[in-house]
C-alpha positions as CSV (number, residue, x, y, z in Angstrom):
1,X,5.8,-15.9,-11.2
2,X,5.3,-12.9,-9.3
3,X,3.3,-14.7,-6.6
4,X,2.3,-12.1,-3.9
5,X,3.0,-8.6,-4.1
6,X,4.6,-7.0,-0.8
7,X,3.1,-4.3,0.1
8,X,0.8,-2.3,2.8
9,X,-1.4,0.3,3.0
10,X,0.5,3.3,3.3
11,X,-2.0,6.3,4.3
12,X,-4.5,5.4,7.0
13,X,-2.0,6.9,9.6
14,X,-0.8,9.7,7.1
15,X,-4.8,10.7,6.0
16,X,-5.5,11.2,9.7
17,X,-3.0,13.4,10.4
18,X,-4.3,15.8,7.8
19,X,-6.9,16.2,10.0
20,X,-5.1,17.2,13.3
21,X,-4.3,20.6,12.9
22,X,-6.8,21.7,15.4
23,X,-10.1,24.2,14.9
24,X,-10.3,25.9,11.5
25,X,-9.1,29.5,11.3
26,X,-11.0,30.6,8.2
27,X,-13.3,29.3,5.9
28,X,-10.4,28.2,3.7
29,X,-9.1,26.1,6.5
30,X,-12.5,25.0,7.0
31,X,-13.3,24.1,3.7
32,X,-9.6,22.5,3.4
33,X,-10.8,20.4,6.7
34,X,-14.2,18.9,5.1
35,X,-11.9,18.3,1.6
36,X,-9.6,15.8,3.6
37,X,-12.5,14.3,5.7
38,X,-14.6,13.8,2.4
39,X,-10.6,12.4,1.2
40,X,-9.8,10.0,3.9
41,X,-13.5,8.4,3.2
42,X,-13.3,7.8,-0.5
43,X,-9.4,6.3,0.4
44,X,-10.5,4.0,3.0
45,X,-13.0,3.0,0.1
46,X,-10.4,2.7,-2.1
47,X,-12.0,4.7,-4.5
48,X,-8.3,6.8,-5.1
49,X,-9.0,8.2,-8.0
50,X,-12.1,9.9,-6.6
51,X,-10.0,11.1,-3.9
52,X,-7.5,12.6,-5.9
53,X,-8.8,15.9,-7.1
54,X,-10.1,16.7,-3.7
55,X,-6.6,15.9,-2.1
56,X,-5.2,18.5,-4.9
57,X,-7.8,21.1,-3.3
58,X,-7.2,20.6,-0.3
59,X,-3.2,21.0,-0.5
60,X,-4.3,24.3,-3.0
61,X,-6.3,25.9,0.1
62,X,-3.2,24.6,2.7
63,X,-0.6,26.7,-0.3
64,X,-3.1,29.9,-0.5
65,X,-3.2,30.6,2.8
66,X,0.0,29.0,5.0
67,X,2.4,29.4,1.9
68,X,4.3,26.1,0.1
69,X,6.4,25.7,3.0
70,X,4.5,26.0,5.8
71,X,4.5,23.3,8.2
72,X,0.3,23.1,7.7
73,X,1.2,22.0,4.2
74,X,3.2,19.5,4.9
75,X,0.6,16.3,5.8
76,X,-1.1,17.6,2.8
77,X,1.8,17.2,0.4
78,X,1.8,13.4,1.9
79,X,-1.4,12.8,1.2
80,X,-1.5,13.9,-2.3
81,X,1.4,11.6,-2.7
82,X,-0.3,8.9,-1.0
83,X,-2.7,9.2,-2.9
84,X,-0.6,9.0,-6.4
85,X,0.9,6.6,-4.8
86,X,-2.1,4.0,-4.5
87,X,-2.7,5.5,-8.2
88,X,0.8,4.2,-9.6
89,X,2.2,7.2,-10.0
90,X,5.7,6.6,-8.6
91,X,7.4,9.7,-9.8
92,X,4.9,11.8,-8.9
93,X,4.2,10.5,-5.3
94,X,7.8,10.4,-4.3
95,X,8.2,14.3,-5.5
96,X,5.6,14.9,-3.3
97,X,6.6,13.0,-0.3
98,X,10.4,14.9,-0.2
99,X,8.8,18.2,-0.2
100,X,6.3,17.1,2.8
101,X,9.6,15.6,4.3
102,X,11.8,18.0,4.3
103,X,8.8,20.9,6.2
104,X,8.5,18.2,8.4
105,X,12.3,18.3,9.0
106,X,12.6,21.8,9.2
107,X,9.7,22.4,11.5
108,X,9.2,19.5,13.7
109,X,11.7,17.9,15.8
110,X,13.5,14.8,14.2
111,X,11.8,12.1,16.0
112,X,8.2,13.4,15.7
113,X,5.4,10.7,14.6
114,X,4.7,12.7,11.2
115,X,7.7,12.9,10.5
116,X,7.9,8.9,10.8
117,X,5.0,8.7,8.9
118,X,6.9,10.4,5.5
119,X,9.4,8.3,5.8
120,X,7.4,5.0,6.2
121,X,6.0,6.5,3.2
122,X,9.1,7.4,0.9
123,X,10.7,4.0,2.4
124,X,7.4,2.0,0.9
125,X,7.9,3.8,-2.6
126,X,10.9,2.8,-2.6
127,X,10.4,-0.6,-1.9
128,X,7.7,-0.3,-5.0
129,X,10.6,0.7,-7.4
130,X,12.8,-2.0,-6.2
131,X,15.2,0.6,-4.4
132,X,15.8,-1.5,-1.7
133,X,18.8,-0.1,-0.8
134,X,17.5,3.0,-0.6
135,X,14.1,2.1,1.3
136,X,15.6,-0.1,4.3
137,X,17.2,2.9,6.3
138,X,14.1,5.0,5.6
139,X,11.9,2.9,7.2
140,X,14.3,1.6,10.1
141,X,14.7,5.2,11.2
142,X,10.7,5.1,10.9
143,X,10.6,2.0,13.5
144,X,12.9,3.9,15.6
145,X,11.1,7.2,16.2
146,X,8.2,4.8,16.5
147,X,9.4,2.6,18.9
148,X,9.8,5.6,21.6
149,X,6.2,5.6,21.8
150,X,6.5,1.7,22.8
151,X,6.9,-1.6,21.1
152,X,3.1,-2.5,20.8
153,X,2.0,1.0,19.5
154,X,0.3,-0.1,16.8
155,X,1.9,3.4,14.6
156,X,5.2,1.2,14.5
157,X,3.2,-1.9,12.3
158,X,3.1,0.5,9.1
159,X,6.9,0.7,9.0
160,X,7.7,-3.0,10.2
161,X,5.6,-4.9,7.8
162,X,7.5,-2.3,4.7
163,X,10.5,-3.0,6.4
164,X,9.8,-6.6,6.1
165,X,8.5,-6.5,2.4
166,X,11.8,-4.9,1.3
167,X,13.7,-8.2,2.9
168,X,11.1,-10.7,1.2
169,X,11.2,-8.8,-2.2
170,X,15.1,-9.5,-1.8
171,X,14.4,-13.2,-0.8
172,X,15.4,-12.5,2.7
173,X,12.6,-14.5,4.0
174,X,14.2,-15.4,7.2
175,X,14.8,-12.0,8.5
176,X,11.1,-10.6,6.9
177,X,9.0,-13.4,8.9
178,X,9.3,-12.5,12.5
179,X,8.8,-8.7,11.8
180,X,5.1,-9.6,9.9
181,X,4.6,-11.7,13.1
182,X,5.4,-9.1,15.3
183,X,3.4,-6.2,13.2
184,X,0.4,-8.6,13.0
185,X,0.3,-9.5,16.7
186,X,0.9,-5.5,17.4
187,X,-2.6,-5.0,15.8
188,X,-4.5,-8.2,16.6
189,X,-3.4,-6.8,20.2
190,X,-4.3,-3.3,19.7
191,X,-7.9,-4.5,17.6
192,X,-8.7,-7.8,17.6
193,X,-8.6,-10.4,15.1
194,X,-10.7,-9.3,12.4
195,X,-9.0,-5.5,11.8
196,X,-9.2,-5.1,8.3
197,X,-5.5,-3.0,8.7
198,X,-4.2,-6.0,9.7
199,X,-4.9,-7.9,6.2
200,X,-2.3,-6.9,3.7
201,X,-0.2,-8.0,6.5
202,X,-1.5,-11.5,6.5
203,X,-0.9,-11.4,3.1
204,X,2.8,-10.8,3.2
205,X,3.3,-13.0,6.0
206,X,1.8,-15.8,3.6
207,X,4.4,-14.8,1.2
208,X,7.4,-15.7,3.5
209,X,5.3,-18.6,4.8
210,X,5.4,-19.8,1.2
211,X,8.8,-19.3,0.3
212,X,9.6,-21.6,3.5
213,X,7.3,-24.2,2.1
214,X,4.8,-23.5,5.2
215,X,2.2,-23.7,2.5
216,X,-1.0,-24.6,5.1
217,X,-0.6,-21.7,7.0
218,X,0.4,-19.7,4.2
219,X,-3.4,-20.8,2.4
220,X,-4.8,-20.2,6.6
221,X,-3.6,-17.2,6.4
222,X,-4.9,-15.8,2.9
223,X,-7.9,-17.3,3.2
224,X,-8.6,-15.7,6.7
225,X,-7.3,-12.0,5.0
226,X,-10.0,-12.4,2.0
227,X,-12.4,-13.2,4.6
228,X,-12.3,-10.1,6.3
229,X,-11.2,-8.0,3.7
230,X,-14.3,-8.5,2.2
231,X,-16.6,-8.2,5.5
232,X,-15.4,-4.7,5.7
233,X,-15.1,-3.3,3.0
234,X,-17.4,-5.9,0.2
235,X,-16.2,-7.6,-2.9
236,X,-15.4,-4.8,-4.6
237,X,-12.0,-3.2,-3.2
238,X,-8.4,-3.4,-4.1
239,X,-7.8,-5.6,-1.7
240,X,-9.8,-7.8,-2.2
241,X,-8.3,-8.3,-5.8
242,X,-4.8,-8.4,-4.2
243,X,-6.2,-11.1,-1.6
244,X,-8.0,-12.9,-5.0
245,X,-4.4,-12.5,-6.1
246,X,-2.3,-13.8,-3.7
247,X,-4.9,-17.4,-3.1
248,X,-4.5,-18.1,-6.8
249,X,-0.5,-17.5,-6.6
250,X,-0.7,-20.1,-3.9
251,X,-2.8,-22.6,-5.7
252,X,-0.5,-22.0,-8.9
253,X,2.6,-23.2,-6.6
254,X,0.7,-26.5,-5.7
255,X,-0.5,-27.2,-9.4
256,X,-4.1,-26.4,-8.1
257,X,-4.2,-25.0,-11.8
258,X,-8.1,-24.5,-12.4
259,X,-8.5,-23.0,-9.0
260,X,-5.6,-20.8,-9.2
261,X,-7.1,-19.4,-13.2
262,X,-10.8,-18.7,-11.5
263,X,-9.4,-16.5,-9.0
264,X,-6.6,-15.1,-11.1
265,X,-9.7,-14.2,-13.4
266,X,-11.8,-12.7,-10.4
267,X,-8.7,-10.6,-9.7
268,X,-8.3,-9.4,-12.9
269,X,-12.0,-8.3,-12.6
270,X,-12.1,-6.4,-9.6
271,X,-8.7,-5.0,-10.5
272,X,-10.5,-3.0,-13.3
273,X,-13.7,-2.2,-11.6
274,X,-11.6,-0.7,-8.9
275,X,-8.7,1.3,-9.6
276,X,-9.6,0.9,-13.4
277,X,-7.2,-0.9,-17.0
278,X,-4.1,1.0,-16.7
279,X,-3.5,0.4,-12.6
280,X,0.8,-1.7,-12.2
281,X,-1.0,-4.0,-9.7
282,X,-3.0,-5.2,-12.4
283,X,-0.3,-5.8,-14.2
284,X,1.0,-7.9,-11.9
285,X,-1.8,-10.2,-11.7
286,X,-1.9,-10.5,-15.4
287,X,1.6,-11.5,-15.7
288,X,1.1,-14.1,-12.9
289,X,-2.3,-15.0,-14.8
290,X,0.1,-15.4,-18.4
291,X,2.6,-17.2,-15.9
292,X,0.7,-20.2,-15.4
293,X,-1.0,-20.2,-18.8
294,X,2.9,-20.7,-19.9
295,X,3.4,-23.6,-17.5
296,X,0.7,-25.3,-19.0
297,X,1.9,-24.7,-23.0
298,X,-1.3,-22.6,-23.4
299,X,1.0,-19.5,-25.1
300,X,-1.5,-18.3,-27.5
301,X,-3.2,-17.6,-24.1
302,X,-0.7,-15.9,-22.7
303,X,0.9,-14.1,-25.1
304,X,-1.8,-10.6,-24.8
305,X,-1.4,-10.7,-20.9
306,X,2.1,-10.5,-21.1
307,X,1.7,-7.9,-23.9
308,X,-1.2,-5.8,-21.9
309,X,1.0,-6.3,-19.2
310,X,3.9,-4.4,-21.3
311,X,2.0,-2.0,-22.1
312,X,0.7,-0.5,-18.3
313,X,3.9,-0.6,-16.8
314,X,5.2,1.6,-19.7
315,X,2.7,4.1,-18.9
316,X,2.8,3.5,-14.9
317,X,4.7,6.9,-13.4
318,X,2.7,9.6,-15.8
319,X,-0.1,12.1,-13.9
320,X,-0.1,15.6,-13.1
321,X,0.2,16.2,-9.5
């Protein structure tokens, strides 16, 4: 069973970048400005698909006036990916992400924070598609450039708690553990204990807590990220269905079996209010949902998860930029 899914927020540092580039030179930049504001609300929302079309103006505006390679396009181009990204559209997102990388490269110096940023962001993507090999040294030369600002800037957490996920999704649980700690201490440093950044991160520390058979703190820990997952944002958000998720995976593990269906079924819920029927991190929680209705001989019952299951991540990847 795929019990939680290892992953982080990617764009909360990248969507406020887009915003730096300092007082608007036209109306096209100025329009381009309120496009990425309006953008970076409807995200922190999670309402990505809403966000989409205006990230696409906004990167059109950047194109029309700066050119395609100019370095004022290239937090744009990371957005737009970030935003596929969140949309499941890998292919996409990671076209977009080695275009904005490589202005970045050209134009910045080589340890700048945005160009850490892109590649916490490729190195995540990565880490989606399983490419670990690929993702690790992508998002250790993010730490790196990150760590020059100091070891408790909470810019490094993005990177570490990716860099972490690509060791648990290897079952390297030993070596992911102390770098969620360390990102989750950053930010509980940095904002307190109920910063709503800060949850996925609980989330994934449960995971390795789980796979060491820490199972009350793992169950602390989730229960503590739903908690203010949902005083920040309400019920219904994608992460709130991941958190929804990631309890039920838990209770699955410990036979808690009705418990672990009821919140399976609440994820499933607010998976499709949310980011809507086709979204991989539905399928996901339908898989885990068809998971347990195997281990309990139920097959007729899980026979269409599985199947619906099939089918999303067959048509996860397609969009038009």
């Amino acid at each position: 069973m795929k019990a939680l899914k290892a992953s982080i927020r990617v764009a909360v540092t990248a969507l406020a970048l887009s915003l730096s580039l300092g007082a608007p030179s036209s109306a096209e930049e100025d329009e381009a400005s309120t496009l990425s504001q309006q953008m970076k609300e409807l995200y922190r929302a999670g309402k990505y698909a809403e966000a989409l079309p205006l990230a696409q103006k906004s990167l059109a505006l950047r194109e029309k006036q700066f050119g395609p390679d100019d370095a004022n396009v290239a937090m744009p181009l990371n957005d737009l990916g970030t935003i596929h990204y969140n949309l499941g559209q890998y292919p996409v997102a990671e076209t977009l992400y080695k275009r904005s990388l490589a202005i970045r490269e050209e134009t910045l110096d080589p340890d700048h924070a945005e160009v850490a940023t892109v590649l916490n962001n490729l190195g995540e993507l990565y880490r989606a598609e399983a490419r670990y090999a690929e993702a690790e040294p992508l998002l250790k030369r993010s730490i790196a450039i990150r760590e020059k600002l100091g070891p408790d800037d909470p810019s490094i957490v993005l990177a570490l708690s990716n860099l972490a996920a690509v060791y648990s999704n290897q079952g390297r649980y030993d070596q992911a553990e102390p770098l969620f700690r360390r990102g989750l201490a950053v930010l509980e440093k940095a904002h307190g204990p109920d910063d709503p950044e800060a949850t996925v991160l609980m989330s994934n520390l449960a995971d390795a807590c789980i796979h060491r058979h820490h199972y009350a703190d793992a169950e602390r820990l989730l229960k503590r990220s739903m908690a203010v997952t949902e005083k920040a944002f309400g019920r219904d958000h994608p992460d709130v269905a991941q958190a929804l998720n990631n309890l039920a995976a838990l209770y699955a593990r410990q036979g808690r079996n009705a418990d672990a269906e009821r919140l399976f079924k609440q994820s499933v819920a607010t998976f499709e209010k949310t980011l809507g029927p086709n979204h991989p991190d539905l399928a996901d929680v339908l898989e885990n949902l068809a998971g347990l209705y195997k281990d309990q001989r139920r097959y007729a019952d899980a026979e269409p998860l599985f199947k619906r299951a099939m089918a999303i991540r067959a048509k996860a990847g397609s969009g038009p930029i």
